[in-house]
N, C-alpha and C positions, 0 to 999 in steps of 0.2 A: 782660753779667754782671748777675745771678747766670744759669747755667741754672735754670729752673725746672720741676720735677716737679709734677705734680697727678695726681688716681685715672684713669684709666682707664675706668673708670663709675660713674658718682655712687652706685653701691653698693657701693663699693670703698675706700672712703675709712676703713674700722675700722682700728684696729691691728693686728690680727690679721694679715688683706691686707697690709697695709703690709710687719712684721715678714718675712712669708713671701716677699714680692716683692726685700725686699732683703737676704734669704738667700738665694736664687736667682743676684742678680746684685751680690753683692761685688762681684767684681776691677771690671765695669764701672761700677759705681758709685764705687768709687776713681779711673779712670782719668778721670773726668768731673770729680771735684774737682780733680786736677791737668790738664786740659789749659784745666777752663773758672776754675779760682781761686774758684769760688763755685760751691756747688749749690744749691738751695735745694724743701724739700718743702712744698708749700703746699696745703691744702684736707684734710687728713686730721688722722682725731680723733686727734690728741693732746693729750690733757684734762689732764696730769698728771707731776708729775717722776719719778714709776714708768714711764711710756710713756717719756717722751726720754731714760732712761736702760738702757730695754730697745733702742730704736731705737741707739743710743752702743755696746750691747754687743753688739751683733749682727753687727760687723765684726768683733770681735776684735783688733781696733788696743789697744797695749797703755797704760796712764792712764798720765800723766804728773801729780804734784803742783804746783799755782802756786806758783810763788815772785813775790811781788814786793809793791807799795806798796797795792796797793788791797784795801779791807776786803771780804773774803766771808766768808759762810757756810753749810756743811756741811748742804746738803737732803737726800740719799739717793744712797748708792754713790756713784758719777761725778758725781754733779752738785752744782754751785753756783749760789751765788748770782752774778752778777753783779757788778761793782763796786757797793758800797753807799753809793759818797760822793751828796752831796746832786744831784739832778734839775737843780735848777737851773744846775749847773755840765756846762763841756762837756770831755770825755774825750777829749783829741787823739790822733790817728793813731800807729799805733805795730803794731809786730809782736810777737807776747805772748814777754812773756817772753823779749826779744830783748838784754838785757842779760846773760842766766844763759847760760854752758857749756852747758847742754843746753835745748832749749826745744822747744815741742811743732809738729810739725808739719800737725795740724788742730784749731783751734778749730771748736767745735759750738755753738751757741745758739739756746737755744728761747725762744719768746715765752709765755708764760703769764697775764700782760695787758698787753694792747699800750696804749699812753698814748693821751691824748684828744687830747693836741696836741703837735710836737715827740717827742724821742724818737726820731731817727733812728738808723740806727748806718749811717753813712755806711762807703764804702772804695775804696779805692785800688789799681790796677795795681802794681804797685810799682818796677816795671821805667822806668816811662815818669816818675817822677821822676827817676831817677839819666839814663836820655840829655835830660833836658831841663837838670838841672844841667850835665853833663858838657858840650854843646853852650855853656852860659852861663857858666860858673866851670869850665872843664878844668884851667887851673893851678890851684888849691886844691884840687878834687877830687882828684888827681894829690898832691899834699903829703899830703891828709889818707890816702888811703891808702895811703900811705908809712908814714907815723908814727904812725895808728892813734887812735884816739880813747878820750879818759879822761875818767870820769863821778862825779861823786860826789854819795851822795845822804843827806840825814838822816830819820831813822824816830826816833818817839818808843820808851816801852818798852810800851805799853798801845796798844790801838786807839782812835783817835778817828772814830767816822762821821761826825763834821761837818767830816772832810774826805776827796775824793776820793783822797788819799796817803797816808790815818791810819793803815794799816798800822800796827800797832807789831812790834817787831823779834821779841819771844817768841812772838806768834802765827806771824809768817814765818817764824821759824827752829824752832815748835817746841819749843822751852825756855825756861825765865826764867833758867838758868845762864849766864854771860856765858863762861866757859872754853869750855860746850856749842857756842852760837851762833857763835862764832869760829871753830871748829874746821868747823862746817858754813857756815860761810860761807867759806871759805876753800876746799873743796869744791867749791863754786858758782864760784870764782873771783875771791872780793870780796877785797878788806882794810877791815878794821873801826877808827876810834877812839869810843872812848868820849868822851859829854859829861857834864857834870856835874849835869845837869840827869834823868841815868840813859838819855837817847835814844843814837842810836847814828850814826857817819857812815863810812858805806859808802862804798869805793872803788875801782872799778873799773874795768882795762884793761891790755891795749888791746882795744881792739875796735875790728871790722870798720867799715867806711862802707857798703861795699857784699858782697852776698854771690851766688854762681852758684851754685844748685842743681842737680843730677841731675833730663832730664826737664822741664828749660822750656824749651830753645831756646838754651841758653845764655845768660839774658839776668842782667844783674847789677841784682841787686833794692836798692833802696835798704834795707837791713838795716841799722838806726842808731835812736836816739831823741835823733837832735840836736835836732832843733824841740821837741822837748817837754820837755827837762830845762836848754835852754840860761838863763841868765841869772836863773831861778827861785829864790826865797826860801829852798827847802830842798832843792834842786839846783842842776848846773852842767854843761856839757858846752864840752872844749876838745879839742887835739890832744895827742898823750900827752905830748909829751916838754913839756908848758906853753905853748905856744905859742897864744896867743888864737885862737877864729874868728872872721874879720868879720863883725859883725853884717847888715850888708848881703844877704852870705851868706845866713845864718841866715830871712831876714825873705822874700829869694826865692823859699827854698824850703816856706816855709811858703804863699805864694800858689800856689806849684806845685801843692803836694798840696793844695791846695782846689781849683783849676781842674779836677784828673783826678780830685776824688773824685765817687762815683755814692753819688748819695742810697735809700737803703735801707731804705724805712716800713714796719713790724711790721704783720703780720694776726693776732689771736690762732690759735692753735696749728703757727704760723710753726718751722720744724727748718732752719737756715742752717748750711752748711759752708763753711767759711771754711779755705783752702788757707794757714797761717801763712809757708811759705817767699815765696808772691808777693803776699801783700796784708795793706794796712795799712789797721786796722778804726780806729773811733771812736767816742764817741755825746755826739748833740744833748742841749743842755738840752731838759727837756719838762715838761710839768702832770702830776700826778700823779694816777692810781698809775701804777705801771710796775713789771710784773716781767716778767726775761730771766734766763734762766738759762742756764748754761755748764758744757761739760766740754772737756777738753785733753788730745789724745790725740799719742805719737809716730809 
């Protein structure tokens, strides 16, 4: 992982070629995201959020909107920015958008300047965490998905990009009406209370531990963001019915999914497909600049 694509002859490499090449071969270029979890096109001009948003529509896979904590913004059609919390902080593993009812089943990300130093977006099998827990903690895995897991998270009401979670609840939800935001968040499948401070705290579940897709072998993908919201200042992650997780738990499988992740260093005009049902993506702190940009397709 990833497979990788390159031109065919170093005179092949326009977009134009590109475009036409992967009109030609749709279906087998979907079928390569899911058998290989990762494609990736490397060595062709894509100079611009115009190209990796021509390349994004040229499948006709239908957009899906982000929902969630981290601050983007709105470059053209399909495309975003990236998470915009601070470089120096590192973006733990997770499958996008894996807390919402409906989530996207490929993230796409382009590099548009890859960083001097650092700046990985590491990822993960996602399969081969859940038989390594399963193998280590079968009874708890076994409990947890019994009972399901319940998450709760706070969003201010404004965005803050000096943090990787600054979301504010209006831009996520789209409204600054708080009747609005409830009603779509409920939707989504959240429950919301108000703080008094006007941020908001989200709660949600149950939800999965683990999830079987259509199309992998049957394997049950570790589908959760327990390591990354567990014990956290403006999240929490437990079992539904309140029932603590062992920290122990929590702490294994955080060394799990670093041992299985594959390090993943930007080339600029870098086009990554990233299979969201089997892999769990990240990014390294890095020196700056860095821009990656993102669309989220079903």
């Amino acid at each position: 992982m990833p497979l990788v694509l390159n031109p065919i002859e170093p005179n092949k490499n326009d977009i134009k070629s590109l475009l036409k090449s992967l009109e030609s071969n749709k279906e087998w270029f979907d079928n390569m995201i899911t058998k290989n979890s990762a494609v990736l096109l490397r060595g062709f001009d894509v100079n611009n959020a115009q190209n990796f948003n021509d390349i994004v529509e040229i499948f006709g896979w239908e957009d899906i909107r982000y929902v969630g904590p981290a601050p983007r913004t709105h470059i053209y059609k399909r495309v975003w920015t990236a998470n915009e919390g601070p470089l120096s902080e590192f973006i733990y593993f997770h499958h996008e958008m894996v807390l919402i009812k409906e989530f996207p089943k490929k993230v796409i990300l382009y590099c548009e300047i890859p960083p001097p130093e650092g700046g990985e977006t590491p990822f993960v099998p996602s399969f081969r965490v859940t038989e390594r827990m399963i193998e280590e903690f079968p009874e708890i895995v076994e409990e947890i998905e019994k009972k399901g897991l319940k998450y709760t998270f706070t969003a201010p009401s404004k965005n803050d990009k000096a943090s990787m979670r600054g979301r504010g609840w209006e831009d996520a939800f789209g409204t600054s009406d708080p009747a609005e935001a409830e009603t779509r968040a409920k939707a989504l499948g959240m429950e919301m209370e108000w703080l008094p401070n006007g941020g908001v705290k989200t709660i949600l579940g149950p939800r999965y531990l683990t999830r079987v897709f259509e199309g992998r072998k049957g394997r049950k993908m570790w589908f959760n963001t327990l390591v990354g919201m567990y014990g956290k200042d403006i999240s929490s992650a437990m079992m539904f019915d309140g029932t603590e997780i062992p920290e122990n738990f929590v702490k294994r499988c955080e060394e799990i999914i670093e041992e299985e992740s594959i390090q993943f260093k930007w080339q600029k005009n870098d086009v990554l497909f990233l299979d969201n049902f089997a892999t769990l993506h990240a990014r390294r702190p890095s020196l700056p600049p860095r821009k990656v940009l993102v669309a989220t397709c079903k």
